[in-house]
C-alpha positions in Angstrom: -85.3 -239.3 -56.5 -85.5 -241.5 -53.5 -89.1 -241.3 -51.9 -89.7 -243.2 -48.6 -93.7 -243.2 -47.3 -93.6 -242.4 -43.8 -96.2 -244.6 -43.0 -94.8 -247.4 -44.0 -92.0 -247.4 -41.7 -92.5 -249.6 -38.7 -92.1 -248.6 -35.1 -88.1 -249.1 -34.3 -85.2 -249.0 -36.6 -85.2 -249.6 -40.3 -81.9 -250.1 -42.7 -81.7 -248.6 -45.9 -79.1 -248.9 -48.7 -79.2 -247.5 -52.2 -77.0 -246.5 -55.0 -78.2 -243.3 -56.9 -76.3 -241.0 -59.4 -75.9 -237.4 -58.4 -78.4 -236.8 -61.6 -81.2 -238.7 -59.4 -80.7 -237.0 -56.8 -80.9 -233.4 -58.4 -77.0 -232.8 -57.0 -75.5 -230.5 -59.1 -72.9 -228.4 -57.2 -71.0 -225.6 -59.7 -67.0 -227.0 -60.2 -68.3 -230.7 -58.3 -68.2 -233.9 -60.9 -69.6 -236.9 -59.3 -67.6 -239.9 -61.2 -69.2 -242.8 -59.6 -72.7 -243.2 -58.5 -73.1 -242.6 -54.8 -73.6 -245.3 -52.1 -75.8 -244.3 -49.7 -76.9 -245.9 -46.5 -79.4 -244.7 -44.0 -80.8 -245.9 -40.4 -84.2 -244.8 -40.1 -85.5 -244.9 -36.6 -89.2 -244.1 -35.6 -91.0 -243.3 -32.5 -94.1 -242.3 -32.6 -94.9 -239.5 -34.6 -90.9 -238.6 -34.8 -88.5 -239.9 -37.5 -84.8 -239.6 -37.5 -82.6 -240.5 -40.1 -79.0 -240.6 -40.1 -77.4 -241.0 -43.4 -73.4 -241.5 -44.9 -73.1 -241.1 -48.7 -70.0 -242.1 -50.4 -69.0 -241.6 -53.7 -65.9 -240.4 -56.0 -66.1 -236.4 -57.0 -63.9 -234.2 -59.6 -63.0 -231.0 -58.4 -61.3 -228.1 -59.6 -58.5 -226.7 -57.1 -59.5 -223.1 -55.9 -55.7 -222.3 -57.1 -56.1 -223.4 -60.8 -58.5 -221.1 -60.9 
């Protein structure tokens, strides 16, 4: 689990980038295997009391076809 302390992000824009498997993350999604650990990267940006963050996670997944079924 990933675990940022809001106060210790500074005024303005932070970068963030982390690799986590799906296991850390508590992702477990019925007929989704996650092969690879996933890349994530995140641009925190603070004003004031607000935070936004705008993430893109990557990784490699297994699925099962809705058709094979």
């Amino acid at each position: 689990m990933v675990k940022i302390t809001v106060v210790h992000i500074p005024d303005g824009q932070l970068e963030l980038e982390l690799e986590q498997t799906a296991q850390d993350l508590d992702f477990d999604i019925k007929g989704v295997r996650f092969i690879t650990p996933l890349l994530i990267k995140c641009l925190v940006s603070k004003t004031g009391s607000e935070i936004y963050i705008k993430a893109q996670v990557k990784g490699r997944t297994e699925l099962t076809c809705s058709r094979c079924l």
